[in-house]
C-alpha positions in Angstrom: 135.6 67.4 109.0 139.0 65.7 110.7 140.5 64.9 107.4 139.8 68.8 106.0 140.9 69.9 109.1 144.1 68.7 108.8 145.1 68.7 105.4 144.1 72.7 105.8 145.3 73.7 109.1 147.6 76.1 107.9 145.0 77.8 105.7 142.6 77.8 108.7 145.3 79.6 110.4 146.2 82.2 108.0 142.0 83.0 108.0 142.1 83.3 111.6 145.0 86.0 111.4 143.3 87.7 108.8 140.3 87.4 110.8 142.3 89.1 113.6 144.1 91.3 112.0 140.5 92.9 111.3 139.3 92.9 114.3 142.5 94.5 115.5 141.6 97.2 112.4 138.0 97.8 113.6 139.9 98.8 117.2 142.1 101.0 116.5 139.6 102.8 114.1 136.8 103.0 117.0 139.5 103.8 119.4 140.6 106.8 117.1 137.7 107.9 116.2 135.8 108.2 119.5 138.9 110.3 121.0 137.7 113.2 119.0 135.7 115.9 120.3 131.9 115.7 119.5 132.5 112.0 117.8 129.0 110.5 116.1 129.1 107.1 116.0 129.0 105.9 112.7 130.2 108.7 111.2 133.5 110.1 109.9 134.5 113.6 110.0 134.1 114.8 106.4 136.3 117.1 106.3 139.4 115.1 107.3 142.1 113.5 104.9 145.1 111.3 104.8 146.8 113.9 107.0 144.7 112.6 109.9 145.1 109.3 111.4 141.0 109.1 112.4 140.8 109.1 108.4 143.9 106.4 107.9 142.5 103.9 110.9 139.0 104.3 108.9 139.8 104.0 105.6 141.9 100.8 106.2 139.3 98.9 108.3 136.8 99.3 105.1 139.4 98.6 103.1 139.9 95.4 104.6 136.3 94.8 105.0 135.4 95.4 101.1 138.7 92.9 100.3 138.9 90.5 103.2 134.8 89.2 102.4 136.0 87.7 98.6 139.3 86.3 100.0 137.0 84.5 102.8 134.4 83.1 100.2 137.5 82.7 97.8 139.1 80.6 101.0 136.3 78.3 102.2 135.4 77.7 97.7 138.9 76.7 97.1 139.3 74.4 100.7 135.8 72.7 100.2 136.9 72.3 96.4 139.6 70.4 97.3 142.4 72.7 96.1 145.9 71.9 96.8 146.6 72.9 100.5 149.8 73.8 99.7 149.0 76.2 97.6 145.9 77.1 99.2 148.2 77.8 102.3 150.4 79.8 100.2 147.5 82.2 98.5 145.8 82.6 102.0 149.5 83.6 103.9 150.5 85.9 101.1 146.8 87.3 101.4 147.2 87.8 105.0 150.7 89.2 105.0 149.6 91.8 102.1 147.2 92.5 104.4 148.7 93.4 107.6 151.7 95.6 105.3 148.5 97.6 103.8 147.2 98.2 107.3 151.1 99.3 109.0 151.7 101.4 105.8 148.2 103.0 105.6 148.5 103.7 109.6 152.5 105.3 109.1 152.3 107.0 105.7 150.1 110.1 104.9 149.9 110.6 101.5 147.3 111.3 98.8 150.0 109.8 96.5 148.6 106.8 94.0 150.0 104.9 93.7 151.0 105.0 97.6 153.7 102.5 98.8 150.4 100.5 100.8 148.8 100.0 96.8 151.6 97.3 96.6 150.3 95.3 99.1 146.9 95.8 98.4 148.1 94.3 94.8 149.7 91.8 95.9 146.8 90.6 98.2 144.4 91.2 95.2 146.9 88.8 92.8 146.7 86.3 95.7 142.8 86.4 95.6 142.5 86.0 91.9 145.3 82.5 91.7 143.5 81.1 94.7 139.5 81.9 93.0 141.3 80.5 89.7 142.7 77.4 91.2 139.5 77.0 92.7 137.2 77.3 89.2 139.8 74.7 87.7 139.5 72.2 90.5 135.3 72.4 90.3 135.7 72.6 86.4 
């Protein structure tokens, strides 16, 4: 455990930023949400849009939810693999950086706009997920 500990230490700590960065997410989104008069937990106003931060804070935690959960599998495949670490390092940062952009751009802008200035991030982290899952199929291959 040592030796993947630190060959991968960089990767371990891009997960635990993206790790944090949701939990900082699924704050902000309770926090917003519960300051509204009459809140339900569990439940979103439905007749809120992009024009309301309570919808922006929500949408961008499940967001992160539906993406981060492949990038995890995608990160612990590729380290236990035996990927490069560099590169490993390099998919996982980029991952986590896309990441945290999506989140400030999805909290600043309200748009309905697609592609929205946040869908390049949300590309890039997606492109970072798919060269990491790849280079972990060739290494098991």
């Amino acid at each position: 455990m040592e030796l993947i500990y630190q060959d991968y230490r960089c990767s371990l700590l891009a997960i635990a930023v993206i790790l944090v960065t949701l939990f900082i997410q699924w704050l902000v989104a309770t926090g917003a949400k519960g300051r509204l008069p009459d809140a339900i937990p569990g439940k979103v106003p439905a007749d809120i849009g992009h024009e309301s931060f309570v919808y922006r804070s929500n949408r961008t935690h499940m967001n992160s939810l539906e993406n981060i959960s492949m990038m995890l599998g995608t990160s612990f495949l590729a380290i236990l693999a035996g990927t490069s670490p560099l590169w490993v390092a390099i998919c996982i940062w980029t991952f986590a950086f896309a990441r945290i952009m999506h989140m400030v751009l999805y909290y600043a802008i309200a748009t309905d706009k697609n592609p929205s200035p946040r869908s390049y991030f949300f590309g890039l982290g997606l492109a970072a997920n798919i060269v990491l899952l790849m280079m972990a199929i060739v290494k098991l291959v």
